[in-house]
N, C-alpha and C positions, 0 to 999 in steps of 0.2 A: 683240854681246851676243845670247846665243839666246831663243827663245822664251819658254824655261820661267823665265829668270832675271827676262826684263821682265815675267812676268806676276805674279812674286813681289814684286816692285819694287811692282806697282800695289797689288797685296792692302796690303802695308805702308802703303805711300801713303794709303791708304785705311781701314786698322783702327786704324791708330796714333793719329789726331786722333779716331777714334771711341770708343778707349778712354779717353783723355785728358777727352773729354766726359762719358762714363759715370761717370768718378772721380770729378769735379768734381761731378754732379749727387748721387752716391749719396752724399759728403759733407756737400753741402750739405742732403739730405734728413735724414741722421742727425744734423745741426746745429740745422736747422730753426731759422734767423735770424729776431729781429725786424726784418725788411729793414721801412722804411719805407713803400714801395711798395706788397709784399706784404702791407701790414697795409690797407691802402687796398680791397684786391683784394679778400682776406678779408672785409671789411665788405660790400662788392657782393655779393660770394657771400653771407652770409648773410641780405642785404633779400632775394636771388632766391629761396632755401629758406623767406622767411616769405613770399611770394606776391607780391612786386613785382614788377613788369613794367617795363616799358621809361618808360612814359610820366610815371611820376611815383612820387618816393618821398617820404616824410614825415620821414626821420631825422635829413635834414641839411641845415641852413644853409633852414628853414624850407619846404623842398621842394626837390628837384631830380630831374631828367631822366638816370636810368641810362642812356636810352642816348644822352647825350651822349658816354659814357666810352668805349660800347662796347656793340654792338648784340649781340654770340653769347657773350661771355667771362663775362658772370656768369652766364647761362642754363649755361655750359658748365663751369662750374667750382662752379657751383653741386650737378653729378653728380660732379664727379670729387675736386671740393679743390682751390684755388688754386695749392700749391705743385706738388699732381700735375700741375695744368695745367701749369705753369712750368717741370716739369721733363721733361713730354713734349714741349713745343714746343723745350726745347732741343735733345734728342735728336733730336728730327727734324730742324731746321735741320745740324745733324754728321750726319747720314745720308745729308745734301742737297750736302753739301761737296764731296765725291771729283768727282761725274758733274757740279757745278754749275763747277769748275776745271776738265774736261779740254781745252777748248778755250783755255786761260788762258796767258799770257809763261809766268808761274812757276808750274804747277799743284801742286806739293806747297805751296810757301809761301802760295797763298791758300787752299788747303785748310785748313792749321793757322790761318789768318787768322780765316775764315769760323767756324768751329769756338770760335778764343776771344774773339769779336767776341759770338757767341751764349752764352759762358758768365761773359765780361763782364756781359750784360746779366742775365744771370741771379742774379748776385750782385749787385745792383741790386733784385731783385726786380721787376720791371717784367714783369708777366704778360700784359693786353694787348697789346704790341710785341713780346712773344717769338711769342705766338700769331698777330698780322697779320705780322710778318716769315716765321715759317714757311709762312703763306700764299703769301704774297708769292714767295718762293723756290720754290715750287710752280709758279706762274707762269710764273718764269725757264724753269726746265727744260721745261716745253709750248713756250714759245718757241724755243727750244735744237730740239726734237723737230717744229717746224712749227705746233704747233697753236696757232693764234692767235686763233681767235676764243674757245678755251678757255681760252688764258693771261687775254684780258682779262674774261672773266669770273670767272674766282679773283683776277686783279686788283681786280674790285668787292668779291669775297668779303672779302678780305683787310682792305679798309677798314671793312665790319662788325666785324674784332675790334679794329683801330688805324689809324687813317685817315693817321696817321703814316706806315704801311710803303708803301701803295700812293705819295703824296707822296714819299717818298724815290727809289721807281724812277723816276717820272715827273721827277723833279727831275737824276738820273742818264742818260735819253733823250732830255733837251729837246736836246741839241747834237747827235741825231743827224736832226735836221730839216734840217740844214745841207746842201745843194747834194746830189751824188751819193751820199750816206748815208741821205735819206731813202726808205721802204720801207714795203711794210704790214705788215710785223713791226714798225716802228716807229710807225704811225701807231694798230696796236693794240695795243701796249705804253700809249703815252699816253691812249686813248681810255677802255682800264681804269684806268690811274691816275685819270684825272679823274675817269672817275664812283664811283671808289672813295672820294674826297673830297669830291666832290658832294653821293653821298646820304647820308650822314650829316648833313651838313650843312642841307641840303632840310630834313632830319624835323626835327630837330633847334635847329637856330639856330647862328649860331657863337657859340661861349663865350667867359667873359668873359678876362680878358686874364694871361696865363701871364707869370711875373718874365723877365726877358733880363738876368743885370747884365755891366755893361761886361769882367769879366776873362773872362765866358764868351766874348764877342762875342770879347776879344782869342785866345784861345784858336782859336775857332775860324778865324778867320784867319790864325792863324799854321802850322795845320794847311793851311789850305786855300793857302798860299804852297809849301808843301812838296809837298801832292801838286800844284801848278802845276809845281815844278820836276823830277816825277818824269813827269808828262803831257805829254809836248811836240808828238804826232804829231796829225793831225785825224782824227775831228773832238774824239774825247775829251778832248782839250787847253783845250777850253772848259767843261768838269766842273767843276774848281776856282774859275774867275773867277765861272761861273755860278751857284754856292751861294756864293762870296761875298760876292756880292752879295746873294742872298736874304736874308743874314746880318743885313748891312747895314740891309736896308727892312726883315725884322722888329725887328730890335733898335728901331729908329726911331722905329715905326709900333705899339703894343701891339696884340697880337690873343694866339689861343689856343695858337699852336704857340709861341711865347718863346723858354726854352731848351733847349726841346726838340730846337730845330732842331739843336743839338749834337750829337744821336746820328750823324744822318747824316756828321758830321765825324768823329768819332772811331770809330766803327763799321764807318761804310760805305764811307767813304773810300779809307781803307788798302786795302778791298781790291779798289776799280774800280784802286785802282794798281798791284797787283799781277795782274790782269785783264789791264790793256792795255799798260802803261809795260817800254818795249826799252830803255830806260836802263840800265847796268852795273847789278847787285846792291848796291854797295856804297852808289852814288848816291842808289839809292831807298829803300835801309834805313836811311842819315840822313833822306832826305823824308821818313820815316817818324815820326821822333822824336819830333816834336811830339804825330803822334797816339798814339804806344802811350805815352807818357808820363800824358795829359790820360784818357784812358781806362783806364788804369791808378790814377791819381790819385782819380778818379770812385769806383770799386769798391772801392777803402782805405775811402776816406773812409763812403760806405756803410756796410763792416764794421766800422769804426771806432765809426760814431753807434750800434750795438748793441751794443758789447763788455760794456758793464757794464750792458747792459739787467735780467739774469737771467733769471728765471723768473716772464712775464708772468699769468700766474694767482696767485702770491704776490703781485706788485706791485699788481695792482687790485682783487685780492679784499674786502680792508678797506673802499678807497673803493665798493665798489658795495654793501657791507653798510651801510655808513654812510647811503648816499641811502637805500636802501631801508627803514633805521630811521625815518626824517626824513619829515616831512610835507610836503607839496606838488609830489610829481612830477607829476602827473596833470593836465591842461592847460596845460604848463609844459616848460621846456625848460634843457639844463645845457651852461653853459660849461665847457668842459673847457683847460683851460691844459697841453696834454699835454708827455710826457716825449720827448726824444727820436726814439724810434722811430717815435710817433707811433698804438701798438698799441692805446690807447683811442679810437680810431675804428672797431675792433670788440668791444673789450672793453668797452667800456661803450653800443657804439651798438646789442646787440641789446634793451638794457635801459632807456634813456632818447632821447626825442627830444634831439640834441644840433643847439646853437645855428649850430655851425658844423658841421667835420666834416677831411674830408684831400684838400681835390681845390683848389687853388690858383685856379683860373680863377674857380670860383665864389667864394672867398673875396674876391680884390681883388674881382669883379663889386659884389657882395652888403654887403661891410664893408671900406668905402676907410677908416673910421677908423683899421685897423690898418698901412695903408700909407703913404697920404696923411701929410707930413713934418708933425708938432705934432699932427696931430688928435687923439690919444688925450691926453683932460685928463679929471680926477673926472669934467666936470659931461658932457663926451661920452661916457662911457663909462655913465653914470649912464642916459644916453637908450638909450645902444647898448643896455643890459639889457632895459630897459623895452619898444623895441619891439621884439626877438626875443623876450620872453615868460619872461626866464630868473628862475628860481628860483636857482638853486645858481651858485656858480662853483669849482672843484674847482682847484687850481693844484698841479702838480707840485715838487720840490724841484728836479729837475734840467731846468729848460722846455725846452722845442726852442727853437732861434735865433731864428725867428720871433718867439718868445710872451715872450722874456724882459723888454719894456718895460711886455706888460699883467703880467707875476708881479710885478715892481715895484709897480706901478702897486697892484696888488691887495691886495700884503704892505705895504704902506707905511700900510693903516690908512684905511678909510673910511668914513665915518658911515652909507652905506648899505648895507655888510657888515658879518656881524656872524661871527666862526669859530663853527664847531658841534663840528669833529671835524677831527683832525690825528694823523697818526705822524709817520715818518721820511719818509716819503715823500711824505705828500698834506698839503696843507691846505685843510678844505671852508669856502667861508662860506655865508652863506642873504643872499637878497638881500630887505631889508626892502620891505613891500608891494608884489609883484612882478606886472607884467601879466600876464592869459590869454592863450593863444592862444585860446580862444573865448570872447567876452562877453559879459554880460549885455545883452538880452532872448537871447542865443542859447546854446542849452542844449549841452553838448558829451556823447551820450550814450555813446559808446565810440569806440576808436581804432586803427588798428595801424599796421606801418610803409607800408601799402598803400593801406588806404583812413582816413575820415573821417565819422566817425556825427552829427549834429547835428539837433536840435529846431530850428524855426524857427517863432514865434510868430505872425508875420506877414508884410504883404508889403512893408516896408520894405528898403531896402539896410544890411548892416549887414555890419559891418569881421571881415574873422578876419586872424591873422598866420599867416597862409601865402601864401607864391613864388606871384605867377602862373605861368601854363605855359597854353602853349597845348593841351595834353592833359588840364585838367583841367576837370572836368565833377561837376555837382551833380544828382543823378539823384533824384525822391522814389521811397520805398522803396515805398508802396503804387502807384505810379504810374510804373513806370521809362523810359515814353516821355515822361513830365514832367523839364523841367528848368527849375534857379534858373540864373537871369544872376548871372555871372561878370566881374567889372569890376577893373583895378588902379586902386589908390589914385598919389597924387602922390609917397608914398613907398616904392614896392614892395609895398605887400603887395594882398590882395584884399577887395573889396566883395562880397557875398553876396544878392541877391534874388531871392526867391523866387516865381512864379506866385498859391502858394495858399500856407496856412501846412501844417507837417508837419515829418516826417522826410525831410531828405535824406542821400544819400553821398556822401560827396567821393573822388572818386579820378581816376587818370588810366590809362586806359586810350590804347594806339593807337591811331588813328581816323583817317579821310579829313579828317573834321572841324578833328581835329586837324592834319595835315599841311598844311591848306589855311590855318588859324591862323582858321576861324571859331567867330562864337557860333551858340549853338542859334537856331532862324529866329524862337522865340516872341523874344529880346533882340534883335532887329534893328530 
């Protein structure tokens, strides 16, 4: 073969999966799907454009820590737009594919791998993990090129936007510690994974515990049998047994990675086996089955839970006119029974403190009555209202899976909802005599999704319904090296005392303070 024919050969190799990506992203842009994901995204992006920070926002599930989610991707998307994000980091991962296969068994097929591994997840909408994978693959190639103490620092980076991606390389490395394989391109491959999971972790806390159910577990094992039978050489041979296992003790064990840890199977798998596996073609592209089935399956099913979404500005326009006709949003807070897509965790969350919100970990952490088997009854649900403060309960016609035992539960008629307003699509009730989130003696004088304005009478401890966090901080307004102690109550929420009485603000800024998880020296 001459020169000029293989250097034609590579261009193809290399433009063909790139346009393939381009397609896929510029249809999906022109589509602009209510991915469930990307409605999650969307809502971060827009606490970052209303001035929240890392340390504490107020919208959801009575507070929470943005950057548990992700330390650069709402700040980053916050400039750009979610989906722009979502659909540059795909791009670049297909950019990344040609030069990240050429050392690879089968370098064209993990090329196209890499490429619709990356546009898989893109129709997922899963914007973080698009944007720490791109990192991530960043990485790769500095290691490829020698440079390794730079790989493991985009390694850290990487786990600033998803602590997922750096976890999957390091999880892909650990078997090259084995005897004559280990190396300090290996020792700083790992060194950046971990502290890519680390520090989030550190600032952060680990989250509360992400669903695992058993068909994903089977799933991913029967994946991970497949690429064992397509890995047979050392040390990469121990890839497959070794995330099976992981599979295993998380499934077991609840924590925050769940089923997540799925990506790396159906994503990432296929293509360390197309990386290293000298197996016959045919051999491996059955190994394979499992995963492009299960990852295929994923990406339907996604575009599926949106098909009959429509046109989510007609869908919530009514019910946001509705609250805002209705009296008592204003130290209160709305259950949202969402549809589907789950698009009212920004369509109604720039508008209302919502009870819950779209981020899983927090939910089981926060409200086991909707998971825990029996617990949702009238008289626990009657409590659940009362202490998240909610005023409204808004229920969908067509619930998400999740929500359809509380729509039940809501439409079936209870003494303490009462309907206000209904079309085709929503039905609002009002929740008769509904708690504050701030109490009396405690005066609540303004609010945003950032901070938290409060009178405070005197110097007793007195209760608000808001998430501890250890980033948050009551600062007095005339006084802002004055601070009120910050105490959690027996049942999650916080105690409030204050020094002197006054105005203070409640917000959570980043701090040493806060990394260190202390109170101000005056509460010690």
């Amino acid at each position: 073969m001459s020169v000029g024919v293989a250097a034609e050969q590579r261009r193809w190799r290399m433009a063909l999966p790139l346009a393939a990506a381009v397609v896929a992203t510029v249809v999906l842009w022109a589509l602009s799907p209510t991915l469930g994901d990307l409605q999650a995204a969307i809502a971060r992006e827009e606490a970052a454009r209303s001035g929240v920070g890392l340390g504490y926002w107020f919208g959801w599930y009575g507070g929470v820590s943005p950057g548990s989610y992700s330390l650069i991707v709402p700040a980053i998307s916050a400039i750009t737009g979610s989906l722009a994000l979502l659909a540059i980091a795909t791009l670049a991962i297909a950019v990344m594919a040609y030069p990240l296969s050429r050392n690879a068994t089968r370098p064209t097929l993990l090329t196209w791998a890499i490429v619709i591994a990356a546009v898989l997840n893109m129709m997922s909408g899963r914007v973080a993990f698009a944007v720490g994978a791109a990192i991530a693959l960043a990485a790769v190639l500095l290691l490829q090129h020698g440079r390794l103490t730079l790989c493991a620092v985009v390694l850290v980076v990487s786990g600033l936007a998803s602590p997922l991606a750096p976890a999957f390389v390091g999880l892909a490395a650990v078997p090259f510690l084995l005897g004559a394989y280990r190396s300090r391109a290996v020792w700083s491959v790992l060194v950046g994974a971990a502290l890519g999971v680390i520090v989030p972790f550190a600032l952060f806390g680990a989250p509360g515990a992400q669903g695992f159910p058993w068909t994903t577990l089977f799933w991913a094992l029967l994946i991970g049998v497949g690429a064992g039978i397509a890995l047979t050489s050392p040390p990469e041979r121990w890839i497959a047994p070794l995330a099976m296992v992981a599979a295993i003790v998380v499934f077991a064990i609840p924590n925050g990675v769940g089923s997540n840890l799925s990506r790396f199977f159906c994503l990432i798998l296929p293509c360390l086996c197309l990386y290293f596996s000298r197996k016959s073609l045919l051999v491996v592209l059955i190994a394979l089955v499992p995963a492009v089935s299960y990852a295929g399956f994923v990406a339907v099913a996604d575009q599926v839970a949106v098909a009959d979404a429509g046109d989510t500005e007609k869908n919530y326009e009514p019910l946001r006119l509705a609250l805002l006709r209705g009296p008592g949003l204003v130290n209160h807070r709305v259950e949202l029974v969402d549809a589907g897509t789950h698009a009212g965790s920004h369509e109604l969350g720039s508008l209302v403190k919502l009870a819950r919100g779209w981020e899983n970990q927090s939910d089981s952490r926060f409200n086991p009555i909707f998971y825990d088997q029996d617990a949702l009854t009238p008289t626990s649900y009657r409590t659940w209202l009362r202490d998240n403060a909610v005023s409204y309960v808004a229920v969908s016609d067509t619930p998400l899976r999740q929500g359809k035992k509380e729509a039940a539960l809501v439409n079936s008629g209870l003494p303490y909802l009462s309907e206000v307003w209904s079309n085709d699509e929503w039905t609002l009730y009002r929740v008769a005599n509904p708690a504050t989130i701030v109490a009396p003696p405690l005066r609540l004088v303004t609010d945003t999704p950032s901070t938290m304005v409060v009178d405070v009478p005197d110097t007793a401890a007195h209760p608000i319904q808001i998430r501890p966090n250890r980033y948050l901080v009551a600062r007095s307004i005339t006084d802002p090296t004055m601070t009120a102690c910050i105490d959690q109550t027996p049942d999650g929420w916080i105690t409030v005392q204050a020094p002197t009485p006054g105005t203070y603000t409640l917000e959570g800024p980043l701090s040493v303070r806060g990394v260190l998880a202390e109170q101000s020296p005056s509460c010690r």
